[in-house]
N, C-alpha and C positions, 0 to 999 in steps of 0.2 A: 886581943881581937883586932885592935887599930893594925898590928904589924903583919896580920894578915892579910887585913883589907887593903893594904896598898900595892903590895907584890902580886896581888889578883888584879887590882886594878888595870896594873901594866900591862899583865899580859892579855888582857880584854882588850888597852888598845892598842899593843902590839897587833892582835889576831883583827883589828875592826880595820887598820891600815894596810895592814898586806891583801885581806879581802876589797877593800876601796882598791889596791892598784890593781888586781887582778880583774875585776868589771869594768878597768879599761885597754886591757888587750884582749888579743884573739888567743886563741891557742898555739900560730905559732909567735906571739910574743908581741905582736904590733900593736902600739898604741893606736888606740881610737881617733886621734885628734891626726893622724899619719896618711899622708896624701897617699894614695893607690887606685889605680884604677878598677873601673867597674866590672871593664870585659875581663879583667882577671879573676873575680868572684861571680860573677854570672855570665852565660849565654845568653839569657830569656827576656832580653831586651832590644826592641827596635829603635836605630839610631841616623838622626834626621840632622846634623847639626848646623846648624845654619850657620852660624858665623867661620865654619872653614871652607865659605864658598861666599857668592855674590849674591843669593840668596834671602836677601837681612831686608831690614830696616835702613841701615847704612849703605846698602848697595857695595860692599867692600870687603875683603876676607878679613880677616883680621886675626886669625889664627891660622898658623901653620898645617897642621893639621887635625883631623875628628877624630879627637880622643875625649871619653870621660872622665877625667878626673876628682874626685870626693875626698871628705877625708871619711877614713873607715867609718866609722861612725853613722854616717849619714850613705854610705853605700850599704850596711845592713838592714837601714830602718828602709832603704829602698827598696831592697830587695824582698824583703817582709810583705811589705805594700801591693810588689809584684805579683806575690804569691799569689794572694788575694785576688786580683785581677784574673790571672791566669785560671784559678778555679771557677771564675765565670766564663771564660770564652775569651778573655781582653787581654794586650800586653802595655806596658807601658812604651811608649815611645818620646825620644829624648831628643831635647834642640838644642840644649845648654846644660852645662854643669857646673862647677870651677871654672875661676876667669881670673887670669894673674892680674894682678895691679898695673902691670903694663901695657895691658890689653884694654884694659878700664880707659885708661890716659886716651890710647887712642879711638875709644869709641867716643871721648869726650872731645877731644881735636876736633873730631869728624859731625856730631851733634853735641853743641855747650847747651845741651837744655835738659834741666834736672825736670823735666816731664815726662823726659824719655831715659834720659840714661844716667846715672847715680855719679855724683861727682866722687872723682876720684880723691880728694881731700881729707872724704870721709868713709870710702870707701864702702861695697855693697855688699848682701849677707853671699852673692856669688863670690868675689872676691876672697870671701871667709871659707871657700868648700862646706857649704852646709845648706844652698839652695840650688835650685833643678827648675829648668821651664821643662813639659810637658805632655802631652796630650795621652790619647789609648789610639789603638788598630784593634780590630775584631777578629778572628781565625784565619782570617783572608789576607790579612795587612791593608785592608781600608780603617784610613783613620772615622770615628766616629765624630758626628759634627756637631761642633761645639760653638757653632753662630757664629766666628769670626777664625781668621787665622791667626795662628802665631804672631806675636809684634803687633797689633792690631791696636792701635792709639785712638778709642773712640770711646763713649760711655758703655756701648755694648759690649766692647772685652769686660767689663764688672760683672763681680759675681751677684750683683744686686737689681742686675739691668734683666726685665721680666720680661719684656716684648717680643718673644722668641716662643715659638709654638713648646710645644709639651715636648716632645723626644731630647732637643737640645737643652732644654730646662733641666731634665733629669739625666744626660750626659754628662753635665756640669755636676749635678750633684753627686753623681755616682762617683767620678773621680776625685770631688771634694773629700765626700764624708769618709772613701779608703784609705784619702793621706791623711788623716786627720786622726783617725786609728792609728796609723803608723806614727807618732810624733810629730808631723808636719802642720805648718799653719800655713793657710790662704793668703794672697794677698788681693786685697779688694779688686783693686783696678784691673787687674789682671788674671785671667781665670786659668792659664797653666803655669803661673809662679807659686812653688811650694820652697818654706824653709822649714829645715829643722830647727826644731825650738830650740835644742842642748848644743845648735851651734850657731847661735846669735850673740855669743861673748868670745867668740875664738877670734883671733888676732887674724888681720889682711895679712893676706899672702902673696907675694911675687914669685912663688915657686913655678917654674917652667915643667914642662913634661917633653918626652925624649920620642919625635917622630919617626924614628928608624923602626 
């Protein structure tokens, strides 16, 4: 019976390891943790990106050009997320996504204030391809309002901050409680920073993306 149970055993976790690798690719083969852009897996996204214009916080581009970059991973659980949107009337609309580690450096050159911008030392869950700033548009592409804009450095960007009539109270929550479905977590001070939770242990990246 013992020399049974062990030649079973293997192949239990033979079969438990090849099914672990395979819940991390797609079907054609890409690891989940693999940089790829969005526009390649969906259309059904409106794109605002702020930092490949003067646009910002910074007053400064700081990227070459407005491209999504994620790692797979974190582009399906968006797209998931979208769905959801889109079946009420809303789309997701997108300011930032992936941010190489040299790009960090220079938002940090340009503001050294970990209030505002994540020292690049330690690098941020952007940095990692696993978080997204945010907002929706409605059928029309009017964004829905959300009490403050984008980059918005006061107690009212919080998702805690109540002084805001009822429409933009439940604007906030609507797009809260979809990402939050999707795998995504809030971050307080800021009401369109969403990360993914399964990629808040993936390694900073300096990967570059190709503007041609």
């Amino acid at each position: 019976m013992k020399s049974f149970a062990k030649p079973l055993f293997f192949l239990i976790c033979i079969f438990c390891v090849v099914s672990s690798n395979a819940q991390t690719q797609d079907s054609a083969g890409v690891s989940d943790t693999t940089f790829v852009n969005l526009k390649e897996y969906s259309k059904d996204f409106i794109y605002d990106m702020k930092y490949a214009s003067e646009d910002n916080f910074l007053k400064a581009k700081v990227y070459d050009c407005a491209e999504c970059f994620l790692r797979l991973k974190t582009v399906k659980a968006l797209i998931e997320a979208n769905k959801s949107f889109i079946k009420k009337g809303y789309k997701i609309k997108l300011y930032d996504c992936y941010r190489p580690l040299s790009i960090q450096k220079k938002m940090w050159e340009i503001v050294p204030n970990p209030e505002y911008v994540a020292n690049p030392k330690k690098g941020s869950i952007h940095n990692r391809g696993g978080a997204v700033d945010i907002s929706l548009v409605d059928a029309s592409g009017k964004e829905l309002d959300m009490g403050t804009s984008f980059d918005f450095f006061g107690i009212e960007a919080s998702h805690n901050y109540s002084k805001f009539s009822k429409e933009i109270i439940s604007n906030r929550k609507f797009l809260k409680n979809v990402m939050i479905k999707n795998g995504f977590q809030s971050f307080d001070s800021e009401w369109w920073h969403y990360n993914l939770k399964t990629g808040l242990k993936d390694k900073v990246s300096n990967q570059k993306w190709n503007c041609n």
